[in-house]
C-alpha positions as CSV (number, residue, x, y, z in Angstrom):
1,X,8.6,22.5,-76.6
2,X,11.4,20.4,-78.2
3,X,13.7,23.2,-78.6
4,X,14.5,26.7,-77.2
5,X,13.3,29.8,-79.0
6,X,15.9,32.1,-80.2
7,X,15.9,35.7,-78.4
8,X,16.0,37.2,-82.1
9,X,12.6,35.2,-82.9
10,X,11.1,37.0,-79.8
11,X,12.6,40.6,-80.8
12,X,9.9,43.7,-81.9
13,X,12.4,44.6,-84.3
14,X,14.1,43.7,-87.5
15,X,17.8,43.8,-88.1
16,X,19.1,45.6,-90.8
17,X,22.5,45.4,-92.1
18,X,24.2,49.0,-93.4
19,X,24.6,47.3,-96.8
20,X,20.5,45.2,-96.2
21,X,19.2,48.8,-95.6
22,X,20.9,50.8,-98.5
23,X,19.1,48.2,-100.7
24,X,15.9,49.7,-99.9
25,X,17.0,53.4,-101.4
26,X,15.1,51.9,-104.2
27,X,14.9,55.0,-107.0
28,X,15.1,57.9,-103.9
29,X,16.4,60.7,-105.2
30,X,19.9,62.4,-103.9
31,X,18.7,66.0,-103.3
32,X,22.2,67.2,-101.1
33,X,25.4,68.0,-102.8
34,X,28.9,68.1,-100.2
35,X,28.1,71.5,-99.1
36,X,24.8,71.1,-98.3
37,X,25.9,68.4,-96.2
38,X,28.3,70.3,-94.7
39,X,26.0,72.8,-93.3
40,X,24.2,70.5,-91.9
41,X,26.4,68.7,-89.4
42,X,27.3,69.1,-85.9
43,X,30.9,69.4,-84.2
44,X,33.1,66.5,-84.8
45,X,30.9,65.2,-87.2
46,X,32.0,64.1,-90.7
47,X,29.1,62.3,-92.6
48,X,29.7,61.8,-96.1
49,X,27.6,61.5,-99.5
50,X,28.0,58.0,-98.8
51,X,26.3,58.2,-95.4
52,X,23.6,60.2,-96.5
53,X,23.0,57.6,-99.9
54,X,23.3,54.4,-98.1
55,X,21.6,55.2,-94.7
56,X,19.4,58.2,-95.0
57,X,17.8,58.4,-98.5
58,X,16.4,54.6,-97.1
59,X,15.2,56.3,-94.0
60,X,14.0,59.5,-95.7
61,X,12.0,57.2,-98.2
62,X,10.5,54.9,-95.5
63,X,8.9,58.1,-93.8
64,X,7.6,59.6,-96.9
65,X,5.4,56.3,-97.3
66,X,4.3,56.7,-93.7
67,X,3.6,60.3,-94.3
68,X,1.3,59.6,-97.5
69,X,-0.2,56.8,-95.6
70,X,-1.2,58.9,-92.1
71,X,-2.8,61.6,-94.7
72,X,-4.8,58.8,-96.6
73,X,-6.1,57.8,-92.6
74,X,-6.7,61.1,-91.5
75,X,-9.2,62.1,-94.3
76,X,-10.8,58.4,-94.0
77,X,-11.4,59.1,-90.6
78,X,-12.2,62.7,-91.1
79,X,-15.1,61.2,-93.6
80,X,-16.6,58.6,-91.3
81,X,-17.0,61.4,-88.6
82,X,-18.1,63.6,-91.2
83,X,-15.5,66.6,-90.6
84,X,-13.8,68.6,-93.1
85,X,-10.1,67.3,-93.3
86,X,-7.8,68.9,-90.8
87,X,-4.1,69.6,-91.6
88,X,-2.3,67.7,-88.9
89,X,1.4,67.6,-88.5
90,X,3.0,64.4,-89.5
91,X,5.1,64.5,-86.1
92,X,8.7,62.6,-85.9
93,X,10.8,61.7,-82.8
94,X,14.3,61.8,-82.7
95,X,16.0,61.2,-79.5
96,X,19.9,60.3,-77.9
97,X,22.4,61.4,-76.0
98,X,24.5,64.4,-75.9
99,X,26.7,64.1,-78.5
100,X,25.9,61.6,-80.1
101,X,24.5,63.4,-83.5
102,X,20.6,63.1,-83.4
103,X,20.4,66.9,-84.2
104,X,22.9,66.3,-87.4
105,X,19.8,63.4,-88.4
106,X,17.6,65.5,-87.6
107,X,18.5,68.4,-89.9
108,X,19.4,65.7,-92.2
109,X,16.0,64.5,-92.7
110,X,14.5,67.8,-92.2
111,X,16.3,68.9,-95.9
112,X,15.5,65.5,-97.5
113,X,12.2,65.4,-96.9
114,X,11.8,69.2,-97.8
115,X,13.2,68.2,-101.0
116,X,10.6,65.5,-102.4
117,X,9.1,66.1,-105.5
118,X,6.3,67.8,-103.6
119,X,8.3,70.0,-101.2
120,X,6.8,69.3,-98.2
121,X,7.1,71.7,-95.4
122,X,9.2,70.1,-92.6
123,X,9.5,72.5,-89.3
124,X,12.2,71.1,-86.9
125,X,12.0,71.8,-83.1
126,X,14.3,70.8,-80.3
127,X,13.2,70.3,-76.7
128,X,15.8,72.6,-75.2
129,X,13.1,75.1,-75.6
130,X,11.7,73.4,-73.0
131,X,14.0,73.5,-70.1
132,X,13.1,75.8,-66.9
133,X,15.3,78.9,-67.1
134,X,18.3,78.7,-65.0
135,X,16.6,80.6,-62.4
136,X,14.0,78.0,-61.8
137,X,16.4,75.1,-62.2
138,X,18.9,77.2,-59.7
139,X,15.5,77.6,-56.8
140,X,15.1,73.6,-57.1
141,X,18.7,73.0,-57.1
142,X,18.4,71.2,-61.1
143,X,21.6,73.1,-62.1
144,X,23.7,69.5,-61.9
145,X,20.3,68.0,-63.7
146,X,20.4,70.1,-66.5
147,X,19.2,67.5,-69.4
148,X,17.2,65.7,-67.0
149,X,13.5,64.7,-67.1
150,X,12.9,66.7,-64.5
151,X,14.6,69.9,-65.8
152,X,11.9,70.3,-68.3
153,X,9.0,72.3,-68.2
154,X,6.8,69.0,-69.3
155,X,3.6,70.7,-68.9
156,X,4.4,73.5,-71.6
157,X,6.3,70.6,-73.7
158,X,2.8,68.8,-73.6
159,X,0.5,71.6,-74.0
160,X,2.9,72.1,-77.4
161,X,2.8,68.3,-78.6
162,X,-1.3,68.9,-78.1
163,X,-2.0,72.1,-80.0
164,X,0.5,70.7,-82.9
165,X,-1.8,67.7,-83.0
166,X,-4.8,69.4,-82.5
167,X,-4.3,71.9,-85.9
168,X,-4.0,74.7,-84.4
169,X,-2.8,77.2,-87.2
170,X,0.4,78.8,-84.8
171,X,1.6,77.1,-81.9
172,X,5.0,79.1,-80.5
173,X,8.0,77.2,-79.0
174,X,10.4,78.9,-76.0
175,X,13.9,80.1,-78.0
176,X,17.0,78.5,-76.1
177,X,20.4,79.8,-76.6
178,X,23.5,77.3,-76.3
179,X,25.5,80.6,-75.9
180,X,24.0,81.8,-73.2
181,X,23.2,78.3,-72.0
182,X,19.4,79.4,-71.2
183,X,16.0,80.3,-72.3
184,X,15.7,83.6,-74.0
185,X,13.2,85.8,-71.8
186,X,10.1,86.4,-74.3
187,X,11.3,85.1,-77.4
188,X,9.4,82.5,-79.5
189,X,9.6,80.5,-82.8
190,X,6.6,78.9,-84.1
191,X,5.3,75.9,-85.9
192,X,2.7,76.9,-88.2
193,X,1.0,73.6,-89.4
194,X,3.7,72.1,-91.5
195,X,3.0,69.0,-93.3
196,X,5.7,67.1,-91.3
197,X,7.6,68.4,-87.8
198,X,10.5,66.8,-86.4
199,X,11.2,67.2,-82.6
200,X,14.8,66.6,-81.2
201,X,15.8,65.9,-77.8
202,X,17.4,63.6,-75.0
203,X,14.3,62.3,-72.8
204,X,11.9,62.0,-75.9
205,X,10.5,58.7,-75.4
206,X,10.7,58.9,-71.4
207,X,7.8,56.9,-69.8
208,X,8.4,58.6,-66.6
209,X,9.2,62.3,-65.3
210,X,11.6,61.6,-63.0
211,X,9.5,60.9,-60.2
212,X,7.9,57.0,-61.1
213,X,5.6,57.2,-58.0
214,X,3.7,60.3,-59.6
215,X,4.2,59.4,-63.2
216,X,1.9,61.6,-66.1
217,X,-0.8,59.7,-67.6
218,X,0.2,61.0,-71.3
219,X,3.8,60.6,-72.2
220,X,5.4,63.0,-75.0
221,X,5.8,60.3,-77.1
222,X,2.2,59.9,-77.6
223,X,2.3,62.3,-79.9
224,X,4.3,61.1,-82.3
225,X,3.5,59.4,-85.3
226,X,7.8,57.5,-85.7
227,X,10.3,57.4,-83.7
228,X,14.3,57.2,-84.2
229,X,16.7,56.4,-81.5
230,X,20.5,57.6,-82.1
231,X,22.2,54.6,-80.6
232,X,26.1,54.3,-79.8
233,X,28.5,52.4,-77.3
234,X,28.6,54.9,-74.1
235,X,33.0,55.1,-75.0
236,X,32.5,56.2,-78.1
237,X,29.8,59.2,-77.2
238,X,31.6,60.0,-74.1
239,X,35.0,60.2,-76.8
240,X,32.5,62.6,-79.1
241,X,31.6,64.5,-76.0
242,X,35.2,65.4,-75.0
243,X,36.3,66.2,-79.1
244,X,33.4,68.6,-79.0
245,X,34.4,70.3,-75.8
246,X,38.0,70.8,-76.9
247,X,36.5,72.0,-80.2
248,X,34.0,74.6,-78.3
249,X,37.0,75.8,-75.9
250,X,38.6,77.0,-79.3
251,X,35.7,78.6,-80.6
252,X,32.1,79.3,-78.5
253,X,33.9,79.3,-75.5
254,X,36.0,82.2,-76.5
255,X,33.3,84.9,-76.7
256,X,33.0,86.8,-73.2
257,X,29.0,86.4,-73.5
258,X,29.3,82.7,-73.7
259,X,28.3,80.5,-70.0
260,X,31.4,78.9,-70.9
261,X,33.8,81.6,-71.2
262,X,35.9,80.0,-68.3
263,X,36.9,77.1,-70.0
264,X,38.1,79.3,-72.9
265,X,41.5,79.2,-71.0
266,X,42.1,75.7,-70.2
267,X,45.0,73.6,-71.4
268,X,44.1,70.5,-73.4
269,X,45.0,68.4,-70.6
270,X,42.8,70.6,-68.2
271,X,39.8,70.7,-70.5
272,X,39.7,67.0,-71.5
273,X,39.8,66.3,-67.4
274,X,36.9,69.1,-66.9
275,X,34.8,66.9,-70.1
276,X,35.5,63.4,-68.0
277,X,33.8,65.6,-65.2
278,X,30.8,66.9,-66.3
279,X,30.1,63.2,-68.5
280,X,30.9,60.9,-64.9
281,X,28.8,63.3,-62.8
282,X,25.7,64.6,-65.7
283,X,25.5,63.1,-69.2
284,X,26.9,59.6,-68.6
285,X,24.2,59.4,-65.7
286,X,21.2,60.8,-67.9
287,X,22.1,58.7,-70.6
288,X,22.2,55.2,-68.5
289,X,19.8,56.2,-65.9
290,X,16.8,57.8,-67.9
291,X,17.9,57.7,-71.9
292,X,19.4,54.2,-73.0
293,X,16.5,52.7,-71.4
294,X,14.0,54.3,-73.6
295,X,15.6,53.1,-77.0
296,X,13.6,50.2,-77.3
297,X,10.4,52.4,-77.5
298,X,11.3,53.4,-80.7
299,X,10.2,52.7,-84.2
300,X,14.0,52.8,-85.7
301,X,17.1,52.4,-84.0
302,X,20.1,53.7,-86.1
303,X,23.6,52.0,-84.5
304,X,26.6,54.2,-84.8
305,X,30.3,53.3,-84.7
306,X,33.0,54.4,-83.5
307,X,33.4,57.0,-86.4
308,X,29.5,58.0,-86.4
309,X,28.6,55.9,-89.2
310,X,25.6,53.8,-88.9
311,X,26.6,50.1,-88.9
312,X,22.9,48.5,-88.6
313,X,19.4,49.6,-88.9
314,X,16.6,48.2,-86.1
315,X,13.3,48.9,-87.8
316,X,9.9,47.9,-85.3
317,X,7.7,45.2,-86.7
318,X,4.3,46.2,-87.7
């Protein structure tokens, strides 16, 4: 070879910049007005029309070709095998860190895509559902591991991923309450065959279950059909983390029946010393240990700033 190959020539992706991947809006629609987009954000959070018109109407528009496309292969296969075509979810992975806004894309997307000239049905879970009750995680001593691979029930989360993708007509998800910070004994939500479902969470595209030596031989990520990564600089999540704890000591933290009632209390001082605490000791470790490491597995990679807007766009090669 006469010359060295450049690292970007040997990538799986290609690099977007923000204004590269607003070109490819093309005619999409803008179905949101301000207070529709207000609804639909998380603490801290302050995405704009802008946001939404430059970043997610490309995004939204990308998956609704990949959607007509999967439908157009299911009934071509359904044919050859001579089957009558099933209704299959269209199934779409977003994953992050704590904080770091994947559930405000993923409600985002949910209402855009909804919102297509053909009004899809687009059901949204999230994979706190899936966490052991604190009981179980308080046996194993998981408390401190809360968010970790192994804190899920990743049999259930399977079994759920399977029946989705197998048709079933009702598949019914665990209900998990932030305010109680636990699973809700014998309540349920269910999916019942939507055209597209979304599913949210931090350990989404984990290879691995927290214990490599007796690693699964099907990974939850099988499942899906795309996959986002929420990506961010760990200072400016950790800074997003500690603006959303102040924010719930002021509000969710104040009601008697929350987990978090003690921090109610706190000083400013006191509660932004408690947020440095639990991100060095429990989300700083899951994110470098078992989430960062899973972003290149994604399809899309969408690069935040400081002040949550996306600044690039990494889309996987075909």
């Amino acid at each position: 070879m006469t010359g060295e190959i450049e690292a970007t020539d040997l990538s799986p992706f290609l690099r977007f910049s923000r204004e590269e991947w607003s070109r490819l809006r093309a005619a999409a629609p803008l179905t949101l007005n301000q207070r529709d987009l207000a609804a639909l954000q998380g603490l801290g959070e302050n995405v704009s029309i802008e946001e939404v018109v430059e970043i997610y109407l490309p995004l939204a528009r990308l998956l609704k070709l990949h959607v007509s496309t999967s439908r157009v292969l299911y009934n071509v296969t359904d044919s050859f095998l001579g089957n009558p075509a099933a209704k299959v979810p269209y199934v779409i992975g977003i994953a992050g860190s704590v904080a770091v806004g994947k559930s405000t894309t993923a409600r985002i997307l949910q209402s855009l895509l909804s919102r297509s000239p053909k009004h899809p049905e687009v059901a949204l879970v999230t994979t706190d559902g899936f966490l052991y009750p604190n009981r179980v995680l308080e046996e194993r001593g998981l408390m401190k591991r809360k968010g970790f691979p192994e804190s899920y029930d990743l049999k259930r989360l399977m079994r759920f991923m399977a029946d989705v993708k197998a048709g079933y007509p009702e598949v019914s998800v665990p209900v998990y309450s932030h305010l109680s910070y636990d699973i809700l004994p014998g309540e349920k939500e269910y999916v019942r065959r939507p055209e597209v479902l979304i599913v949210e969470g931090l350990n989404l595209l984990q290879a691995a279950n927290g214990h490599p030596r007796n690693a699964p031989p099907l990974f939850v990520s099988d499942f899906f059909d795309f996959s986002i990564y929420v990506d961010a600089d760990e200072e400016h999540i950790e800074k997003w983390f500690s603006e959303r704890f102040l924010t719930l000591r002021d509000t969710v933290f104040k009601d008697e029946s929350s987990y978090f009632h003690r921090y109610a209390h706190l000083s400013t001082e006191e509660a932004r010393r408690v947020a440095a605490e639990i991100w060095a000791g429990i989300n700083g470790v899951n994110l470098r240990e078992n989430i960062a490491p899973t972003r290149e597995r994604a399809h899309l990679i969408l690069q935040k700033g400081e002040d949550h807007q996306v600044l690039g766009v990494r889309l996987r090669k075909l």
